[in-house]
C-alpha positions in Angstrom: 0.0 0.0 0.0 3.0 2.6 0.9 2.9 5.4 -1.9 6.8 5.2 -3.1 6.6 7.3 -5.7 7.9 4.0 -8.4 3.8 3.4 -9.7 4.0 7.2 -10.7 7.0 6.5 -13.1 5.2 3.8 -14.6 1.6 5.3 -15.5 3.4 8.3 -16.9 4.8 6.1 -19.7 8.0 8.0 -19.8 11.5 7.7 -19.0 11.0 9.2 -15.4 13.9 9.9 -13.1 13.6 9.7 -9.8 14.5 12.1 -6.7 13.9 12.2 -3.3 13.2 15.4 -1.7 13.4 17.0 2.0 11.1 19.5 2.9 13.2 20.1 6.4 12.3 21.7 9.3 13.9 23.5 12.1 12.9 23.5 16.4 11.3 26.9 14.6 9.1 25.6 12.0 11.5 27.3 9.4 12.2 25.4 6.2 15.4 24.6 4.8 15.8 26.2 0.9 18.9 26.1 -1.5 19.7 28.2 -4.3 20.2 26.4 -7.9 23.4 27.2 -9.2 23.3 29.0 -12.3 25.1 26.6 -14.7 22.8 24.0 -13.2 18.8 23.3 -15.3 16.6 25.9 -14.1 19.7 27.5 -12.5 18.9 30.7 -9.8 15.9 28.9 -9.0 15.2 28.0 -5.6 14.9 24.3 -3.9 14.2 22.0 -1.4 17.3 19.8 -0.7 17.7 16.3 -2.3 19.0 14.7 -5.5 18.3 11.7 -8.2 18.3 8.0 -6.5 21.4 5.8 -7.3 21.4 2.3 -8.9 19.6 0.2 -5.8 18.7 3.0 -3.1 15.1 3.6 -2.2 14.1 7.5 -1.6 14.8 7.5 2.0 18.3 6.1 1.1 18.7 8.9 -1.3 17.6 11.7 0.8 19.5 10.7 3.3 22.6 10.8 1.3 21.7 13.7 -0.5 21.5 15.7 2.8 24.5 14.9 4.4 26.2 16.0 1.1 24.5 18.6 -0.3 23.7 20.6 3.6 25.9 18.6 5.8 23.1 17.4 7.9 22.4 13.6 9.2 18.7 12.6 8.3 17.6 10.5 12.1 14.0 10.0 10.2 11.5 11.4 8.1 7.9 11.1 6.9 6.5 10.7 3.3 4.7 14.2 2.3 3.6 13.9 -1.0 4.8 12.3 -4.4 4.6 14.3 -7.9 5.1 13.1 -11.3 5.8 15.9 -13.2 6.3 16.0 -17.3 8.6 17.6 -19.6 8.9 17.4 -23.2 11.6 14.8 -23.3 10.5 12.6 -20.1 9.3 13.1 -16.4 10.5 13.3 -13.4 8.9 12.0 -9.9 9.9 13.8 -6.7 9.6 11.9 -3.8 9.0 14.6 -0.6 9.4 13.4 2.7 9.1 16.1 6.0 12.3 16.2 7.8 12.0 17.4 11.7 14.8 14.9 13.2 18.1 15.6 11.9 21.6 17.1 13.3 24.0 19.1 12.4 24.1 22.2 10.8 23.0 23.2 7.5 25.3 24.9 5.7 25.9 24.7 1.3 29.2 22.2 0.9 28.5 22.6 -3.0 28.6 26.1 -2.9 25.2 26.6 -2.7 23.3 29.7 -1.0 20.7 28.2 1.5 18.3 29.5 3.9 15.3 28.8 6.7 12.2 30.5 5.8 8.5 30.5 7.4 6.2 28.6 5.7 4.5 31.9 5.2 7.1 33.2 3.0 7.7 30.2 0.6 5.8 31.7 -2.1 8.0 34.8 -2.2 10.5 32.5 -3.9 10.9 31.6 -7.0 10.5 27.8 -7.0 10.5 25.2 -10.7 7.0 24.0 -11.6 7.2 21.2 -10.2 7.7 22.2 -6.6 4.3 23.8 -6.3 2.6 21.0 -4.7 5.1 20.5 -2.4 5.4 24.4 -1.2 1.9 23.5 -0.6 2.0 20.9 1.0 4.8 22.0 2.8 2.4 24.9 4.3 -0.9 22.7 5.3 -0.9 21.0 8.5 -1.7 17.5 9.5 -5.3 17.8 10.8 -7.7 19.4 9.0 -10.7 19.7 11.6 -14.5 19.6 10.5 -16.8 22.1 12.5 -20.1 20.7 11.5 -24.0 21.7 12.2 -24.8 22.0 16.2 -27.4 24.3 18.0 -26.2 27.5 17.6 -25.1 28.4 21.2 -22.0 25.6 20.6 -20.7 26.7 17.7 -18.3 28.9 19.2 -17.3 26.6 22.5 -16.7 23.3 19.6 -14.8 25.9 18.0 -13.1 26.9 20.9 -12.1 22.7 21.8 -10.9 22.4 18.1 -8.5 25.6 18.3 -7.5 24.5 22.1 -5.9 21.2 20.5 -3.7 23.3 18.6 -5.6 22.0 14.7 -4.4 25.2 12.8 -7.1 23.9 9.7 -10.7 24.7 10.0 -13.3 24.0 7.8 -17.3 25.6 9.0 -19.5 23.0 7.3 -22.8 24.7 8.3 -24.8 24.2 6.1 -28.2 24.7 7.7 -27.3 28.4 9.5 -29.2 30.9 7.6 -26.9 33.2 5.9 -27.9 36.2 8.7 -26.8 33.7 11.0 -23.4 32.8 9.7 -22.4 35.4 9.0 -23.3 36.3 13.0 -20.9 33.2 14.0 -17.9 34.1 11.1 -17.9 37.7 12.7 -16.7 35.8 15.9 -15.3 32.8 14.7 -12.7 34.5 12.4 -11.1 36.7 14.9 -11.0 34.2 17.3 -8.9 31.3 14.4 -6.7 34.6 13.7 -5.6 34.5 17.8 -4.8 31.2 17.2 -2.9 31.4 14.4 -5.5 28.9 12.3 -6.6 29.3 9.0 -10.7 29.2 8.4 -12.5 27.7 5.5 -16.0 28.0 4.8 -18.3 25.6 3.1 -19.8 26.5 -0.7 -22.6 25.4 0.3 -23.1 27.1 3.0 -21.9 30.6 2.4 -21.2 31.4 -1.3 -19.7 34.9 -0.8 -18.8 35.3 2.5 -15.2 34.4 2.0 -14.2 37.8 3.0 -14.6 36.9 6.6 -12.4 33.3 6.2 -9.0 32.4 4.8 -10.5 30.9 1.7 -13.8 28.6 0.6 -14.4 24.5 0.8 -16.1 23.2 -2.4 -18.5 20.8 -2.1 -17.8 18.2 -4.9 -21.1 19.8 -6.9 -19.7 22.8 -7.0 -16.4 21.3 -7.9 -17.5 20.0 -11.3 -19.5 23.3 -12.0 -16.5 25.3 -12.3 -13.9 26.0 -14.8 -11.5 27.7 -13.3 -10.0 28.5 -9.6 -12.3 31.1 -7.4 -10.9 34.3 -7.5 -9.5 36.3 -4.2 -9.2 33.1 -2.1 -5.9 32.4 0.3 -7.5 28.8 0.3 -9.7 26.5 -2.1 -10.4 23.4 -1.0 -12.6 20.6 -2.6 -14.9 17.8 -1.4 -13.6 14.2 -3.9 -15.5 11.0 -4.1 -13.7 9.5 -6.7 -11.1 9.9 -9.4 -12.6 12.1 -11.6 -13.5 14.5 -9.4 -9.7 14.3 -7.8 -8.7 15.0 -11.6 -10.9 17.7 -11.5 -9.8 19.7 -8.9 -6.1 19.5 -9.8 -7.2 20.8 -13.2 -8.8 24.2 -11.6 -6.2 24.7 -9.3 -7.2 23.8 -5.8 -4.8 24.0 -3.4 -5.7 20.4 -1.9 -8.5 17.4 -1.8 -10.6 15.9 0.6 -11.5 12.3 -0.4 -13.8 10.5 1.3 -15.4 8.5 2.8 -12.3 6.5 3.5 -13.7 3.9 6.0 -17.3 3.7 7.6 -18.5 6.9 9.1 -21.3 6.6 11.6 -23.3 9.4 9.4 -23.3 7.4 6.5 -23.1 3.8 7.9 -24.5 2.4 4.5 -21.8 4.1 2.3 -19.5 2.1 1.0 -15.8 3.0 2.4 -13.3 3.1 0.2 -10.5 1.7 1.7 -6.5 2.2 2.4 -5.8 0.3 -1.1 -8.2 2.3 -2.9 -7.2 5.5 -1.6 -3.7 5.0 -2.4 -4.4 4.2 -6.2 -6.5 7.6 -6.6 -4.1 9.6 -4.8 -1.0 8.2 -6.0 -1.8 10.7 -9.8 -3.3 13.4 -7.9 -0.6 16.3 -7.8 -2.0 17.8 -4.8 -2.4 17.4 -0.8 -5.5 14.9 -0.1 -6.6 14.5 3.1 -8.5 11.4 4.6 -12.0 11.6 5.4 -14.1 9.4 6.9 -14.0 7.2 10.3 -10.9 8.9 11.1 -9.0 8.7 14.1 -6.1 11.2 15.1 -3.9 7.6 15.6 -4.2 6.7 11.5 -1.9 9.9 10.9 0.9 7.4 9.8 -1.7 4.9 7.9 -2.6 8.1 5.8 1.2 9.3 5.6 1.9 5.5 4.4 -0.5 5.7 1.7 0.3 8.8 0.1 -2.2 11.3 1.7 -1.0 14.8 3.5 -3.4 13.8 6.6 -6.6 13.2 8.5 -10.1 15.2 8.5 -12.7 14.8 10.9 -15.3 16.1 12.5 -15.3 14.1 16.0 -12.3 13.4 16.5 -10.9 16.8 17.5 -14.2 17.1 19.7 -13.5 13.9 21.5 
């Protein structure tokens, strides 16, 4: 089942090479960048340290190597973040991203490379090769991605309140059945109150088409999805509701900055819904060159089952309310 970044290579139909890839982390939650040499491809171009796999390494082999002699650092462990397949005209090429937050040593450029730690924040004042775009976002979105679904009005705020307490810096409002006076009431508070935290705020389409101003960006239901063309305009953040491939396919195509694919395994609100399953899952991510997050009879404890199988992490609804 564990997404290795090989099956990528083969449905492209190309000769692919092969890299692995550190997005690298600091106590600080800065992230490692180097600068491309300018007699090098795509040369004054910035990068996240890694290299090409040799004859008989695996990725984590090659990142490992690759760090100690690119940045002089000694990789302890690392997670997989996300694997892209990207084409050029003569071939493709599939990066292999793992997060790196246990290492030592000191990064420095033994190849005479600039490098620097930036805040996540930042990354997109660089100037970064196609292909790195989905893992500068992926490099930016957290773990969790919490659910803050219907309730009687007078918990809204305190479920909110539990969600942010647990440190989930992802919120999506998936209330569909306040009245547009009245979400925009709870927004008016809510907002602020994510902004204290430091946690970004979705809303639902389908809730609240136009109130984005008072969020960090909109969730599309997987209807509203397939009715558009092209990316929503003035957004930080789109997200999109996925059900199946097409609709993953989709959402890459109008520029979504991640997926939600459910429902993953049987969810006590749709009991008669067939799951999809961790091989399944896997398969449809594995083309997808975006963050997908797991939905569906979640718990907090499958973060490495979803890690394993290619995804960026878990979203729930009662499992950050637990």
């Amino acid at each position: 089942m564990r997404n290795t970044g090989l099956e990528g290579c083969v449905l492209s139909g190309a000769n692919c090479i092969q890299v692995a890839i550190g997005v690298v982390k600091n106590a600080n939650g800065q992230i490692l960048l180097a600068l491309r040499p300018p007699s090098r491809h795509q040369g004054g171009a910035w990068e996240f340290p890694g290299g090409k796999l040799e004859a008989g390494e695996s990725s984590y082999q090659a990142l490992r190597r690759e760090l100690n002699e690119e940045v002089g650092i000694v990789l302890n462990s690392a997670k997989p973040l996300i694997n892209i397949t990207h084409h050029y005209r003569n071939g493709a090429v599939q990066l292999n991203a793992f997060l790196v937050e246990d290492f030592s040593g000191n990064a420095e450029g033994l190849e005479g490379q600039v490098v620097t730690w930036v805040s996540p924040e930042d990354l997109k004042r660089f100037s970064f090769p196609a292909a790195n775009r989905p893992i500068i976002t992926a490099a930016q979105l957290p773990e969790y991605y919490a659910i803050l679904d219907d309730a009687p009005e007078s918990k809204l705020l305190a479920n909110l309140q539990k969600i942010l307490a647990k440190g989930v810096k992802l919120i999506q409002a998936r209330l569909k059945n306040l009245s547009a006076h009245a979400l925009a009431n709870f927004l008016a508070e809510a907002y602020p109150l994510c902004q204290a935290y430091q946690a970004w705020l979705l809303v639902n389409s389908a809730a609240a088409w136009g109130l984005h101003a008072q969020a960090d960006g909109v969730h599309l239901t997987s209807r509203h999805l397939l009715a558009l063309q092209e990316r929503p305009k003035a957004c930080r953040w789109v997200a999109a509701s996925c059900h199946n491939l097409e609709e993953l396919f989709h959402a890459q195509k109008i520029g979504v900055d991640f997926a939600v694919l459910a429902p993953v395994s049987v969810t006590r609100t749709h009991p008669d819904t067939p799951p999809l399953g961790w091989q399944k899952f896997a398969d449809w991510v594995r083309p997808i060159a975006l963050p997908v997050y797991a939905l569906g009879g979640m718990a907090l404890t499958d973060l490495d089952t979803v890690r394993l199988a290619g995804g960026q992490g878990i979203a729930a609804i009662r499992a950050f309310l637990a």
